[in-house]
C-alpha positions as CSV (number, residue, x, y, z in Angstrom):
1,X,77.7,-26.2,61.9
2,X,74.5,-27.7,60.9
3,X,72.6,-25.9,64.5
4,X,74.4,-22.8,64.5
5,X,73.7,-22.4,60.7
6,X,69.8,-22.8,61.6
7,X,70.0,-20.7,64.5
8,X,71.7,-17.7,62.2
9,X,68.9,-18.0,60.2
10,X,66.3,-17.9,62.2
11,X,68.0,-15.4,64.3
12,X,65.9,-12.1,64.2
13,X,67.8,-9.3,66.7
14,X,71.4,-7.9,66.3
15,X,73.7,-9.6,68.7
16,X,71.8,-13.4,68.2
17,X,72.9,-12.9,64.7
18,X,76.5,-11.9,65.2
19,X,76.6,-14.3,68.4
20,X,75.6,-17.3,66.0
21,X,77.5,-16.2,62.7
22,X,80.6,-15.9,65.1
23,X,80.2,-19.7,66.3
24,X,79.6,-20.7,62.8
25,X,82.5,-19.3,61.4
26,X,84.3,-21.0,64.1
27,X,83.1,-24.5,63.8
28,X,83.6,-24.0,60.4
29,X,86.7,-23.3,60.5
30,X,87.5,-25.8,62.7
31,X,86.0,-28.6,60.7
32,X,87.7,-27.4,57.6
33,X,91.3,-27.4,58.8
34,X,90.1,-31.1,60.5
35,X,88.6,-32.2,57.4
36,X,92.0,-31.1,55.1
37,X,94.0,-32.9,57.6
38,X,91.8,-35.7,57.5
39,X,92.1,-36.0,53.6
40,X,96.1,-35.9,53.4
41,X,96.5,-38.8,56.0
42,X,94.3,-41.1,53.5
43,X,95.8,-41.3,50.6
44,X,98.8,-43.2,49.6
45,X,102.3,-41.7,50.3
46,X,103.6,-41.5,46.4
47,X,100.4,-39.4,45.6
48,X,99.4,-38.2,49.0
49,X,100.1,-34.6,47.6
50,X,98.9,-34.2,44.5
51,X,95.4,-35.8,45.8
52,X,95.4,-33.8,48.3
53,X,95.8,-31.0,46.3
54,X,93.1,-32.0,44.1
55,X,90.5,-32.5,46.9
56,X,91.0,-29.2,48.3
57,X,91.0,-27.8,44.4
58,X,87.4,-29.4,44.5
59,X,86.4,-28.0,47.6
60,X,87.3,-24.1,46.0
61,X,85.0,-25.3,43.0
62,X,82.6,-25.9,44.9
63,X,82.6,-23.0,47.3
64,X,82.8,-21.1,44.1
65,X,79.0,-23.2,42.7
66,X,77.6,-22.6,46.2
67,X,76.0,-19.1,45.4
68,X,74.4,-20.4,42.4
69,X,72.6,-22.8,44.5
70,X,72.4,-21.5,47.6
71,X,70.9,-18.1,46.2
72,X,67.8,-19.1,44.4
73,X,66.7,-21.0,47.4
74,X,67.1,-18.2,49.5
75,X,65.1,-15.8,47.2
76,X,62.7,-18.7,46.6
77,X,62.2,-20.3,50.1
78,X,63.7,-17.7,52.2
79,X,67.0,-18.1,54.9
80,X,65.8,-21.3,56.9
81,X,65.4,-23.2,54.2
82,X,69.0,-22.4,52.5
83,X,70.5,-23.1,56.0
84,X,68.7,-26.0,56.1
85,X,69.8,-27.2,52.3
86,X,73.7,-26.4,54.3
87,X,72.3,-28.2,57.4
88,X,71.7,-31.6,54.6
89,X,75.0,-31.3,53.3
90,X,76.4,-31.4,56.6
91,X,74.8,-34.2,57.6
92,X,75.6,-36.2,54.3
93,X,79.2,-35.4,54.7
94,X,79.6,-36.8,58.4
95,X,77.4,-39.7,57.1
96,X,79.9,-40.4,54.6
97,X,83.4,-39.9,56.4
98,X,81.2,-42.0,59.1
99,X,80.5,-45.1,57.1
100,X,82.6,-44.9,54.3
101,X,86.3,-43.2,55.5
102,X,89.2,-45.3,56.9
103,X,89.7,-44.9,60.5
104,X,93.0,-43.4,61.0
105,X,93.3,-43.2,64.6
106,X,95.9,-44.4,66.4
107,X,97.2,-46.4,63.0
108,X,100.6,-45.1,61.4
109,X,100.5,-42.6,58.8
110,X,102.2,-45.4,56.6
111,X,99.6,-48.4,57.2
112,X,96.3,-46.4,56.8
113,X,95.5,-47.6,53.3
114,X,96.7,-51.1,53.8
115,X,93.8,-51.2,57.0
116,X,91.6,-49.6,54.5
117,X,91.7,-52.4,51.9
């Protein structure tokens, strides 16, 4: 997302820009559907829903902030450096599900929390 975000950006003629907004969308899309998955296998059974629920309530807040900061750094420092602010965030999330999330492959749905502790 991160490369294809930068790329959009920085793209200047019609078809690089539709081209690398089309594989944008698409890897994030894919991520998001990955990443809501990902959140619903790590919480406990008894709350597993209403957590869930809440995480993907936080991530519509959020998308609804974005503008407000993703806006004055575009007027300000121009496209690369907003897709470059999106790029960081990217990074800090895979960082984060990288060091700090459970791993949850292979382990059943039941038993993830109790490898987690």
């Amino acid at each position: 997302m991160a490369l294809f975000g930068l790329l959009f950006g920085l793209a200047s003629s019609s078809i690089v820009i539709v081209l690398f907004g089309f594989l944008y969308t698409l890897v994030s899309n894919v991520f998001s559907n990955g990443f809501h998955i990902f959140q619903a296998e790590i919480f406990p059974t008894p709350v597993r829903a209403t957590a869930a629920g809440w995480g993907y309530s936080l991530s519509r807040l959020m998308s609804g902030v974005m503008p407000f900061v993703l806006l004055p750094i575009l007027h300000a420092d121009g496209v690369v450096a907003m897709f470059s602010a999106v790029a960081a965030a990217m990074v800090l999330i895979m960082i984060d599900i990288g060091v700090f999330a459970p791993r949850t492959t292979g382990i059943a749905l039941e038993t993830v929390n109790d490898v987690a502790i």
